[in-house]
C-alpha positions in Angstrom: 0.0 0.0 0.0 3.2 2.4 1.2 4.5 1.6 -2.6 1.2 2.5 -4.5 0.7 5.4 -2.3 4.4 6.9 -3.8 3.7 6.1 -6.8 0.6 7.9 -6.7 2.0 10.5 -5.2 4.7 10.4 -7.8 1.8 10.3 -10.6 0.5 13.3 -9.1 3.5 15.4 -8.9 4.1 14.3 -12.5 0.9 15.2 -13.5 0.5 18.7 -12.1 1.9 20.4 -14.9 -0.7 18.4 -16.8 -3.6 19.8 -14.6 -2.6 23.6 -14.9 -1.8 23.1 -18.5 -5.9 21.4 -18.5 -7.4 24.2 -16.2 -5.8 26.7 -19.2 -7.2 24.6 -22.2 -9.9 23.4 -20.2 -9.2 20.1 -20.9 -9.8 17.3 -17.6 -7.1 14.5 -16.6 -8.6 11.8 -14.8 -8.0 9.1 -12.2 -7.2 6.7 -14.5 -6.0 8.9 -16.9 -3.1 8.7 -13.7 -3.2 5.5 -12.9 -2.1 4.0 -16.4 1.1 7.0 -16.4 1.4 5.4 -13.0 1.4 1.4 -14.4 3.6 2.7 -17.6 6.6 3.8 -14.9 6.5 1.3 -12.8 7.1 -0.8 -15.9 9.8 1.6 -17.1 11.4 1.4 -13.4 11.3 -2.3 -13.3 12.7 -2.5 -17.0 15.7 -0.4 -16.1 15.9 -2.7 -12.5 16.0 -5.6 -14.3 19.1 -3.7 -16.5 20.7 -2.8 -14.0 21.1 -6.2 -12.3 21.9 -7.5 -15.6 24.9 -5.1 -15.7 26.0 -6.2 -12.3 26.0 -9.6 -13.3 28.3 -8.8 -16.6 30.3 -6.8 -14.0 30.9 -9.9 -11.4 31.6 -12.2 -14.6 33.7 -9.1 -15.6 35.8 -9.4 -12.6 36.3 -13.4 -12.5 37.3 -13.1 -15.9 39.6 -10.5 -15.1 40.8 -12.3 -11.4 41.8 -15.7 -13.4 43.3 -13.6 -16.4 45.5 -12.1 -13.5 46.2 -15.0 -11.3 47.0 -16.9 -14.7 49.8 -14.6 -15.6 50.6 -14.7 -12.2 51.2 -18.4 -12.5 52.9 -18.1 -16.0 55.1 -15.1 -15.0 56.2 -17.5 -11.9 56.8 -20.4 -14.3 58.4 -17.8 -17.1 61.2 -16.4 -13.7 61.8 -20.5 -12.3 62.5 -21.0 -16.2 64.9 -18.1 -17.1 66.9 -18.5 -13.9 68.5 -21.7 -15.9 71.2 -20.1 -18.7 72.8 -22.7 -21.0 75.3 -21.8 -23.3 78.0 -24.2 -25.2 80.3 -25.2 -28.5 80.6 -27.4 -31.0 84.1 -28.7 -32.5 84.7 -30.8 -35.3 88.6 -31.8 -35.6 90.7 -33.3 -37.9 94.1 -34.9 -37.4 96.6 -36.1 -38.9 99.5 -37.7 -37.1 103.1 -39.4 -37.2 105.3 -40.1 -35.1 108.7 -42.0 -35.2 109.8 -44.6 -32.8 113.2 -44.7 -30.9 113.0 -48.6 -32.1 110.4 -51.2 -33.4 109.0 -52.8 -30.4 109.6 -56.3 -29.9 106.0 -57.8 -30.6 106.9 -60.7 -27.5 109.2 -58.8 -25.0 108.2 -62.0 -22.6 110.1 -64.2 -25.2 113.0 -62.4 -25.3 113.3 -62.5 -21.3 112.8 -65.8 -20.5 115.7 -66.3 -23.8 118.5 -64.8 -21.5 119.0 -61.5 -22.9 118.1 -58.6 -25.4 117.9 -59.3 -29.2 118.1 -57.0 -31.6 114.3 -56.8 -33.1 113.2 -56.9 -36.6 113.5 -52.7 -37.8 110.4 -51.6 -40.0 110.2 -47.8 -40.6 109.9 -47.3 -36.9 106.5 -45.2 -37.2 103.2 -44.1 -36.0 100.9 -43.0 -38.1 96.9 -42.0 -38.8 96.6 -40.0 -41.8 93.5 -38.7 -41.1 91.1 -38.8 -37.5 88.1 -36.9 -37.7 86.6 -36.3 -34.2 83.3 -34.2 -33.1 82.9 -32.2 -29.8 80.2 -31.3 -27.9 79.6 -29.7 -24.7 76.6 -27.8 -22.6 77.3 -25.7 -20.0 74.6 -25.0 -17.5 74.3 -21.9 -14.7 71.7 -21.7 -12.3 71.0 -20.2 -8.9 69.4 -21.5 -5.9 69.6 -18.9 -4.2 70.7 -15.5 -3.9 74.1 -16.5 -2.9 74.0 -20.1 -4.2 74.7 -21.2 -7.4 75.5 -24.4 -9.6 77.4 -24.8 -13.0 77.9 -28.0 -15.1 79.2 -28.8 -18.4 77.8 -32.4 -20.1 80.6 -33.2 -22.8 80.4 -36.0 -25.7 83.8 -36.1 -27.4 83.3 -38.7 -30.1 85.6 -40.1 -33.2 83.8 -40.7 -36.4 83.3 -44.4 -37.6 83.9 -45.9 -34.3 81.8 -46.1 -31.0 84.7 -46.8 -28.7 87.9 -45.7 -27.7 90.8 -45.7 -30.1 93.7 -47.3 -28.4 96.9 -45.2 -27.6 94.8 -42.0 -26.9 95.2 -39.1 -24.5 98.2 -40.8 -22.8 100.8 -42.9 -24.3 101.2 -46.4 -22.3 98.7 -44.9 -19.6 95.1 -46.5 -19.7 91.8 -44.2 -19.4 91.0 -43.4 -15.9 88.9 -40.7 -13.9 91.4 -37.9 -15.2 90.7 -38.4 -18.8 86.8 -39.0 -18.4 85.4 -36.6 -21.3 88.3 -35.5 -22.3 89.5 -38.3 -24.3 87.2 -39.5 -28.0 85.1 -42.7 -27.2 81.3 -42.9 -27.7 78.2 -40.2 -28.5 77.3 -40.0 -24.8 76.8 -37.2 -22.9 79.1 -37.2 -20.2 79.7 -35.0 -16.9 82.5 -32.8 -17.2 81.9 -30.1 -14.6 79.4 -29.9 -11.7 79.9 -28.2 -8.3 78.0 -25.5 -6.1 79.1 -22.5 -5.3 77.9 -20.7 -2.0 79.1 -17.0 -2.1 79.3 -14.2 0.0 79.3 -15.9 3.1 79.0 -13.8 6.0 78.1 -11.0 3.8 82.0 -10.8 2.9 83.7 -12.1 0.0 83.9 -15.5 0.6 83.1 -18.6 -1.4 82.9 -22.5 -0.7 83.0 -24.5 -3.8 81.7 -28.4 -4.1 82.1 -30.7 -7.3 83.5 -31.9 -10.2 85.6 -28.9 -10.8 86.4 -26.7 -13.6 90.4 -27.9 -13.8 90.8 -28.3 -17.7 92.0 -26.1 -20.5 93.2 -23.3 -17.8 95.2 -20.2 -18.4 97.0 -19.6 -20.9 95.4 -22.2 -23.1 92.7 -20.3 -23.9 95.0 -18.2 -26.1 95.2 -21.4 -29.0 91.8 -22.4 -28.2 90.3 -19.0 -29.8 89.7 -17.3 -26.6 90.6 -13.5 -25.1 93.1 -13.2 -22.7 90.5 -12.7 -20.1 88.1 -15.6 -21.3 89.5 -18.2 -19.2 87.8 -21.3 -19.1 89.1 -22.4 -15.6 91.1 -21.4 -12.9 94.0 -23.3 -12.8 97.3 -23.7 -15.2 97.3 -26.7 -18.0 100.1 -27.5 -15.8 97.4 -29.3 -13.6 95.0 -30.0 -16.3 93.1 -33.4 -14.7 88.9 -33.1 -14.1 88.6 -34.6 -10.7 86.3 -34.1 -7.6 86.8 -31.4 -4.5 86.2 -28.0 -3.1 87.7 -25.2 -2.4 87.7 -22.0 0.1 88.2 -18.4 -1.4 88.6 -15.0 -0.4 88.3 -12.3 -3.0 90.0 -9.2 -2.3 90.4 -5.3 -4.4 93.6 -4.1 -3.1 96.6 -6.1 -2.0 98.3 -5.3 0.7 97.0 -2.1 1.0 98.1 -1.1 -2.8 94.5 0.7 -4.0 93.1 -1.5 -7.5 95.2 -4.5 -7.1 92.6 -7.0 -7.4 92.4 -11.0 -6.9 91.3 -13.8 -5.0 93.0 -16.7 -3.3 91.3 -20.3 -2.5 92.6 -23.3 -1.0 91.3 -26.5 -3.1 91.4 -29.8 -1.9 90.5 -33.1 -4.6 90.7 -37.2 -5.2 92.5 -38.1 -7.5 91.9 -42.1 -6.4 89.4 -43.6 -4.4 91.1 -47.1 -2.5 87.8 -48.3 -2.1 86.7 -50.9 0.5 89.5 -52.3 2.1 90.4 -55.8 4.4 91.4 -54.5 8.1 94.9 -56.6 7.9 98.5 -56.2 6.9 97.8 -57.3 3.4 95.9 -54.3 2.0 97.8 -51.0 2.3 96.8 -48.9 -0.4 95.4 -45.5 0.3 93.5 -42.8 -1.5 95.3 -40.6 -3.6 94.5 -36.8 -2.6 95.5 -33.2 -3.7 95.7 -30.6 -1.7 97.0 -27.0 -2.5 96.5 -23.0 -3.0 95.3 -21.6 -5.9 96.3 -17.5 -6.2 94.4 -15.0 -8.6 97.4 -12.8 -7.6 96.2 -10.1 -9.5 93.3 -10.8 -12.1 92.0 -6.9 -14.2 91.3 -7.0 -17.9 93.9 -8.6 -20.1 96.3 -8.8 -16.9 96.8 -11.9 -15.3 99.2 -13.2 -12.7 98.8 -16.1 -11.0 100.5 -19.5 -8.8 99.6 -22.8 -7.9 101.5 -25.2 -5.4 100.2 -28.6 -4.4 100.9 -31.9 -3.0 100.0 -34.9 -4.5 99.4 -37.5 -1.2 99.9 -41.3 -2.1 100.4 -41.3 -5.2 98.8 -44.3 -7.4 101.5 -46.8 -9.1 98.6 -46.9 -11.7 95.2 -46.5 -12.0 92.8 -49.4 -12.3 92.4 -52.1 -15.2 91.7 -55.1 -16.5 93.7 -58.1 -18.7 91.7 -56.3 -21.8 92.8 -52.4 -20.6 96.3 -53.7 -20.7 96.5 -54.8 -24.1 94.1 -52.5 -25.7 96.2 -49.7 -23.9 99.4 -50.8 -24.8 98.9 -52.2 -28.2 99.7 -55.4 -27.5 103.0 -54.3 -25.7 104.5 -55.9 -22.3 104.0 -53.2 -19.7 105.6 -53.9 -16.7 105.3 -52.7 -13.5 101.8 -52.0 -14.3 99.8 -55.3 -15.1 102.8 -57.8 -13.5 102.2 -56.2 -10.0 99.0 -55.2 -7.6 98.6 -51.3 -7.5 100.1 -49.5 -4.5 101.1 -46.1 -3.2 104.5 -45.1 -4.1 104.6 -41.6 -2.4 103.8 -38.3 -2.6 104.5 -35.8 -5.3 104.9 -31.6 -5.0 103.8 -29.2 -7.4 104.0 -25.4 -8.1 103.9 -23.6 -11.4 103.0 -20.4 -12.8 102.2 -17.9 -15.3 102.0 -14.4 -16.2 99.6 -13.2 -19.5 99.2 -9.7 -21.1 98.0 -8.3 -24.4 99.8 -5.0 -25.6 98.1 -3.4 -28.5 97.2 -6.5 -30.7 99.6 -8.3 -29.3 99.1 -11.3 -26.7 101.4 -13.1 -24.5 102.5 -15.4 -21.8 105.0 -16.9 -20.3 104.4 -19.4 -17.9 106.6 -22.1 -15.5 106.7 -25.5 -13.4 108.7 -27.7 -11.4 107.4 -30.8 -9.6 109.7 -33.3 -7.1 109.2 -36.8 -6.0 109.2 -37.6 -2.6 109.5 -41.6 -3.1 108.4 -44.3 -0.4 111.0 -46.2 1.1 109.7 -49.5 0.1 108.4 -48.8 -3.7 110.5 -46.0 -5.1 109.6 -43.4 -8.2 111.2 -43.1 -11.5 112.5 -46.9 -11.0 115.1 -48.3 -13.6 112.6 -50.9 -15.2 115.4 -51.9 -17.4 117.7 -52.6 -14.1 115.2 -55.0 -12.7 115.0 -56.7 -15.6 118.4 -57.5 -16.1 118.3 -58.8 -12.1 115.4 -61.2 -13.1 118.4 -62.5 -15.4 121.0 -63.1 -13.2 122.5 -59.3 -13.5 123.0 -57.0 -10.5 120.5 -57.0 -7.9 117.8 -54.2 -8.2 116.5 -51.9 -5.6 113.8 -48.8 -5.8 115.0 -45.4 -6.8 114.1 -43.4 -3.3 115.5 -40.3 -4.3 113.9 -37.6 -4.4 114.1 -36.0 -8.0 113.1 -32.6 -9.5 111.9 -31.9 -13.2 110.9 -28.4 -14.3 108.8 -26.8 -17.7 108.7 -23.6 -19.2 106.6 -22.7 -22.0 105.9 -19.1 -23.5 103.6 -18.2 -26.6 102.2 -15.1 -28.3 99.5 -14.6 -30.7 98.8 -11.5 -32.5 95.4 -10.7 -33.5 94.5 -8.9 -36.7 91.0 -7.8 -35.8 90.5 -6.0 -39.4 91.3 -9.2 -41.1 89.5 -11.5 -38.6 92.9 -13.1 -37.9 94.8 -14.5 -35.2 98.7 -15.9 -35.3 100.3 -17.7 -33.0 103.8 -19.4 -32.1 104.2 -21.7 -28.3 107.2 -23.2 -27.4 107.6 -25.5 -24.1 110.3 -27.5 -23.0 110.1 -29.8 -20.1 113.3 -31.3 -17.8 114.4 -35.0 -17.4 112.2 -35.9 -14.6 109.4 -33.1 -15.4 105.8 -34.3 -14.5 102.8 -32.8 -16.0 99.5 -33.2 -14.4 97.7 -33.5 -17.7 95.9 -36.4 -18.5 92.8 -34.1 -19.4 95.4 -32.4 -22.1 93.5 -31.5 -25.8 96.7 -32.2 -27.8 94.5 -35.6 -29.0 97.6 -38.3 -28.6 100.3 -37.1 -26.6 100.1 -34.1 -24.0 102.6 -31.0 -25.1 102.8 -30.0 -21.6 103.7 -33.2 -20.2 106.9 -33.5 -23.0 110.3 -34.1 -22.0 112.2 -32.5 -24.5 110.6 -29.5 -26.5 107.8 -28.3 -28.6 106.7 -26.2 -31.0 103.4 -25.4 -32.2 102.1 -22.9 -34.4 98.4 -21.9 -35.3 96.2 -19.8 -37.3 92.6 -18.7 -36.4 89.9 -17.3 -38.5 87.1 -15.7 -37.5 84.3 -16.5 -39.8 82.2 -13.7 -41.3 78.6 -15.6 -40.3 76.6 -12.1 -39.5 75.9 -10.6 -36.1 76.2 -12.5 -33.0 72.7 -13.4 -31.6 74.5 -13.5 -27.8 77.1 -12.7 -25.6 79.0 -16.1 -26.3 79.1 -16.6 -29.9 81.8 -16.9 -31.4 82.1 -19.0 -35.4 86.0 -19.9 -36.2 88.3 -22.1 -38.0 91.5 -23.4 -36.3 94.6 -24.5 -38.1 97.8 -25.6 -36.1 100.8 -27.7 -36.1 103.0 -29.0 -33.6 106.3 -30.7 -33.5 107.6 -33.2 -30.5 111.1 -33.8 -30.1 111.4 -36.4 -27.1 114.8 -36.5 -24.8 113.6 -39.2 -22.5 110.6 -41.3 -22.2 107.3 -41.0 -20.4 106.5 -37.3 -19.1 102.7 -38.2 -17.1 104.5 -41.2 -15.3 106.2 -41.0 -12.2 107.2 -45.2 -12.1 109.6 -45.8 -14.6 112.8 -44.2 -15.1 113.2 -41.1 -18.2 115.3 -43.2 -20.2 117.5 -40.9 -22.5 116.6 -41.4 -25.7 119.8 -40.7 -27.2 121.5 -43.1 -25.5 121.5 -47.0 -25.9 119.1 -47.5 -22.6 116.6 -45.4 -24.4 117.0 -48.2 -27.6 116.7 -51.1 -25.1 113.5 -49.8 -23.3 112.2 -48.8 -26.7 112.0 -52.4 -27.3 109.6 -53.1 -24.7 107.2 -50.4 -24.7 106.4 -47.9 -27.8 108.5 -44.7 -27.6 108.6 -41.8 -29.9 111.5 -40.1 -30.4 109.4 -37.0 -32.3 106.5 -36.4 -33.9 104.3 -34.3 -35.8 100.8 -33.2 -35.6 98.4 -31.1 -37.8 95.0 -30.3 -36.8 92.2 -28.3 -38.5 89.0 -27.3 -36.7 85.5 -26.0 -37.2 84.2 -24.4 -33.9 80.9 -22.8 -32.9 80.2 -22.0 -29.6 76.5 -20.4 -28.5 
């Protein structure tokens, strides 16, 4: 009733301008003349009602619509910042090589014959060579950054390093009479799988100071100043320590990052102490039998000062119990060797034969166009008692005929290396040239069993090399990232041996000019020099 009485009180308000407009025309408006205005607005009101709720409905489905568009980019944008905190980045190599190599003798094809006759024979001579004309290998590797946290972050690197036509390892690769172990996994040709090269956690800025802890596989292959022949910048080193020490193996580290050196204002750097295994003993009986320990490294590792093209830097470490050798099989042995009687490797169980120390350093610039290094080691045996290093393998055999009796070598003896290089870079042109040279002492031992040389490890020679490359950058159009870089790698290097081994710390450096050097040469293959010419295509992304 309250409802009809507005709206007739509406009605009449409404309609008073039609009565005075009536009482002047004399026309009369009636009472139902007012109730059907009355019926026609109340329609009209609950039309535009009816709209109105209409619109708030559109409104509401409005607002979901908006509210999951939202929380979906929400979602996505969360997925899109999980996803981008991953950066990848690698190369691709394709290599060819072709080798040769001449032989101090022919090896005797049964050494165990000639023993067991009574003495040395002179063998049957061929051209005393090794050869492969051509080896064509590809190279592939992903690197992988991402972080955890603010302050914690993990790199890898997946490597397959594969030879074409074959799916297994070539014999005689990487290291000469020295069978593939944990230092040459992925950097030595074998099958297409992907294999881990790096992958450790970092933790930095701990305490808010600059301090890291580093856990892994580490980053110890193709260090400074490698990275010149490889196609890099003088500051585009691709890990932290020298090729000196250039074996993949597990650890950590410590560090401490500083800006000014003993109180000398832009003198920056970073030192870290690193410890590694190099050999894991496994499982061992609790009795007198077993005594064969794990092989550990254990050093510092000095950025001493690290700005731009300037680079300074030292390593020294200690090698604890050494390994005699690392572990194989019957089938390791002769696939290794070629056949060849090794001994002292397969005729005896593996053991610890001491402890090794090892410092080296280098020093890199670039004035103008020009780059260069120059760069030094020295290692020393510290022999046990019992086993001895750098044993005369010849003197125990001629004991095991009646000759002299034999005992270890238990002295301690130093070997040194020095190797310097320069490449100047023709940026116009899109050339780079460079010359190395590296020479390495009697009883030198390099720590390179993850060396890129293919066959035999430059850095590990005793006696000198020489090597000279050329790099072209390829005109392929504008880089699409920060890491791109398209070039073509020629190179050659020359070996010429003075004593045999230069990775092995066993067997005696026999001097090849000498007639020990023809008599051991007998027994195991030994180059007297060699030559090497490579050609790559490389990509990296």
């Amino acid at each position: 009733m309250l409802k009809k009485f507005s709206m007739l009180a509406l009605a009449g308000l409404l309609a008073l301008p039609a009565v005075a407009g009536a009482g002047a025309t004399g026309a009369v408006v009636t009472q139902d003349d007012l109730e059907a205005k009355v019926d026609v607005l109340t329609r009209q009101l609950m039309e535009l009602k009816a709209q109105m709720e209409a619109m708030k409905e559109e409104q509401v489905v409005l607002k979901e619509d908006q509210e999951d568009f939202v929380e979906d980019y929400e979602e996505k944008a969360e997925e899109w910042d999980l996803a981008s905190r991953f950066k990848f980045y690698g190369d691709f190599r394709a290599r060819m090589d072709n080798y040769s190599g001449d032989l101090v003798t022919a090896p005797m094809t049964n050494a165990a014959a000639v023993m067991a006759g009574g003495g040395l024979v002179a063998p049957e001579f061929g051209d005393d060579k090794m050869e492969n004309d051509t080896m064509f290998t590809n190279r592939f590797r992903l690197n992988m950054r991402v972080k955890a946290t603010e302050n914690v972050e993990f790199k890898g690197r997946l490597s397959m390093y594969k030879t074409w036509g074959t799916n297994t390892l070539p014999p005689n690769l990487t290291q000469f009479s020295y069978p593939s172990f944990d230092g040459t996994n992925s950097r030595e040709p074998s099958d297409s799988s992907l294999r881990v090269e790096r992958a450790f956690v970092n933790w930095n800025n701990i305490g808010g100071q600059p301090i890291w802890f580093s856990i892994g596989r580490r980053p110890t292959t193709d260090g400074p100043a490698a990275q010149l022949r490889l196609g890099m910048d003088v500051d585009e080193r691709m890990a932290t320590p020298t090729p000196y020490m250039d074996w993949p193996f597990d650890g950590a580290s410590l560090g401490y990052a500083y800006s000014n050196l003993f109180g000398i204002d832009n003198w920056p750097g970073r030192v870290r102490f690193c410890y590694g295994r190099g050999f894991e003993n496994g499982l061992q009986y609790n009795d007198t039998s077993s005594d064969l320990n794990d092989t550990d490294f254990g050093g510092i590792s000095w950025d001493i000062y690290r700005k731009g093209d300037r680079f300074a830097y030292i390593q020294s470490f200690m090698v604890f119990n050494a390994f005699s050798f690392p572990e194989f099989d019957d089938s390791d042995l002769n696939d290794s060797f070629g056949g060849f009687m090794m001994p002292m490797y397969g005729t005896a169980d593996r053991q610890n034969v001491g402890d090794l120390l090892h410092t080296s350093a280098v020093y890199q610039d670039k004035w103008k166009n020009l780059n260069f290094f120059v760069s030094g080691g020295w290692s020393r045996t510290l022999p046990d008692d019992d086993t001895g290093m750098f044993n005369d393998w010849l003197g125990a055999v001629g004991a095991m005929q009646g000759g002299p009796a034999y005992s270890p070598n238990t002295d301690d003896e130093d070997g040194y290396n020095i190797w310097v290089g320069t490449r100047y870079d023709m940026d116009n042109l899109g050339l780079k040239l460079g010359l190395e040279y590296n020479y390495g002492s009697k009883y030198w031992i390099g720590m390179t069993p993850g060396h890129d040389d293919l066959y035999s490890a430059k850095l590990g020679t005793r006696g000198d090399v020489y090597e000279a490359y050329l790099i072209w950058d390829l005109p392929t159009g504008e880089a699409i990232s920060k890491y791109a870089k398209t070039f073509i790698r020629l190179g050659y290097q020359h070996y010429e041996y003075d004593y045999s081994g230069g990775t092995d710390w066993n067997i005696k450096p026999y001097d090849l000019d000498k007639s020990e050097g023809d008599q051991y040469g007998m027994f195991v293959p030994t180059l007297e020099k060699a030559d090497q010419i490579y050609l790559t295509f490389e990509a990296f992304f």
